[in-house]
C-alpha positions in Angstrom: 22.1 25.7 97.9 18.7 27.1 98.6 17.2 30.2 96.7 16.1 33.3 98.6 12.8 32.5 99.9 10.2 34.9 102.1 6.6 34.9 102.6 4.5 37.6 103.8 0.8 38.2 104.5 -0.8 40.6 103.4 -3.4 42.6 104.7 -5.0 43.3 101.3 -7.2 41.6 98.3 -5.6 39.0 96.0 -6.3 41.7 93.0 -4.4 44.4 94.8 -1.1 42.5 95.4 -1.2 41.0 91.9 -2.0 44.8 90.3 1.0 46.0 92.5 3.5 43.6 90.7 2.2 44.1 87.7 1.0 47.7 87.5 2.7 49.7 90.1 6.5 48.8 90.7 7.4 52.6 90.6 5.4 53.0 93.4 7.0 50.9 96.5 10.2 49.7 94.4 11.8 52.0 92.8 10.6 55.6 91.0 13.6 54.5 88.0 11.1 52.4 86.3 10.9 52.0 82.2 8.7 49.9 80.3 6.2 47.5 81.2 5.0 44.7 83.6 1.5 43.9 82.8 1.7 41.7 80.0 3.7 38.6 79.2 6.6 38.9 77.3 6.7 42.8 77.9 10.5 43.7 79.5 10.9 46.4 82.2 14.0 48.2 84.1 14.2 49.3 87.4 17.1 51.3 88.4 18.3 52.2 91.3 20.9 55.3 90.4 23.4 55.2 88.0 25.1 52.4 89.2 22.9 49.7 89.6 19.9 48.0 87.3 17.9 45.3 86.6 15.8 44.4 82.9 13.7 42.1 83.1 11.1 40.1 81.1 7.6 38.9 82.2 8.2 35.1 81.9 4.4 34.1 83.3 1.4 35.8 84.3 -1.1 33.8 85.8 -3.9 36.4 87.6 -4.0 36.5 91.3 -1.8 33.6 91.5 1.8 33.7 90.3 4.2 35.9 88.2 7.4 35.4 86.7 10.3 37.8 85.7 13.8 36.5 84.2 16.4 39.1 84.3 18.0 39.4 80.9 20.5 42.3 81.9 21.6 43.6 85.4 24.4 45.5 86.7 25.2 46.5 90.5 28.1 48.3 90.3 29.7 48.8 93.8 33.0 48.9 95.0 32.7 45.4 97.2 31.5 43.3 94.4 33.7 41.5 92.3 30.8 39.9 90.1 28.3 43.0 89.6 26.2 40.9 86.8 25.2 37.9 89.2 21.4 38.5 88.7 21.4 37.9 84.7 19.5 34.9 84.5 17.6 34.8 87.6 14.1 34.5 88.2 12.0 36.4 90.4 8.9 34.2 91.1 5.5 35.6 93.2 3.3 33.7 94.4 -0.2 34.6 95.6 -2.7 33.0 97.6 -5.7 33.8 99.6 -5.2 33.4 103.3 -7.5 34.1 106.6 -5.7 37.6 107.6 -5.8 38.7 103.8 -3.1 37.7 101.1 -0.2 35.1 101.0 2.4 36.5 99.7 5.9 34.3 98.5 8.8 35.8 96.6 11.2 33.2 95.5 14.3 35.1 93.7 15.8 31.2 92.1 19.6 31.6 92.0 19.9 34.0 94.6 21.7 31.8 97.2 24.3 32.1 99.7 27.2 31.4 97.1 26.1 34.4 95.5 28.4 37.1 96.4 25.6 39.8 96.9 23.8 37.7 98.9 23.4 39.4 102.3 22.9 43.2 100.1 20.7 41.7 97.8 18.5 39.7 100.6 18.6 42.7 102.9 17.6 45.0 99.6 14.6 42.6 99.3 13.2 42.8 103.1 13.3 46.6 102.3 11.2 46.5 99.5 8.9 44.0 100.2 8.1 46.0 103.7 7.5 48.7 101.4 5.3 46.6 99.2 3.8 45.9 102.5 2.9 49.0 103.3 2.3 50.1 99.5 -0.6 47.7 99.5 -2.0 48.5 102.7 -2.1 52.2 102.7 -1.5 53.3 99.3 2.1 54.9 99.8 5.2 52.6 99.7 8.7 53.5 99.8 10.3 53.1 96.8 14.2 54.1 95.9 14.0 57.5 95.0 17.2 59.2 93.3 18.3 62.2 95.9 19.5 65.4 93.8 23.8 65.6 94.8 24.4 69.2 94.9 
């Protein structure tokens, strides 16, 4: 089975793409963001309410060309998943390149396949977030989860 693969290009600088993985996840992924990304070794969460979130641990960093998370902890706790800890032990690679319109962009998330059973919420979650990466590095102001106050 293949691993979820996308590629985008970007209409922004190497160093911007790379500083917004590494420097500025709150600001087009989600606001629930603890720890750190910049450094290899450093371990971050993301959160997206109280049901669902992801730790991970900066595997590789390799400047304006590819980073590397592997998710030590993870839990996506919905109703229609049976398996709410799939992610724990998969790896979210990026991969960046120069390009003629600006910045190549490839997000490989390895064992996120279709026999995964959050496959089509997890992929759909990605092209969400990635078009607000998109629009985080191209105008400043992404779209990231933000938690709505339940009166």
């Amino acid at each position: 089975m293949s691993d979820f693969t996308t590629s985008l290009i970007l209409k922004a600088e190497e160093d911007k793409v790379y500083n917004s993985l590494t420097r500025s996840i709150s600001e087009w992924w989600t606001e629930m963001f603890e720890g750190s990304a910049e450094e290899v070794s450093q371990v971050f969460t993301i959160r997206f309410g109280p049901q669902v979130f992801k730790t991970m641990r900066v595997e590789e960093l390799v400047r304006n060309e590819q980073i590397i998370w592997r998710v030590e902890d993870a839990l996506i706790d919905l109703p229609d998943l049976i398996n709410k800890k799939e992610w724990i032990n998969t790896q979210i690679k990026w991969n960046i390149s120069a390009a003629s319109e600006g910045t190549s962009l490839r997000l490989t998330h390895i064992g996120l396949n279709p026999e995964v059973e959050c496959y089509e919420l997890c992929t759909s979650g990605w092209q969400s977030f990635l078009y607000s990466f998109n629009k985080f590095v191209t105008t400043g102001t992404g779209t990231p989860f933000r938690l709505v106050d339940i009166d």
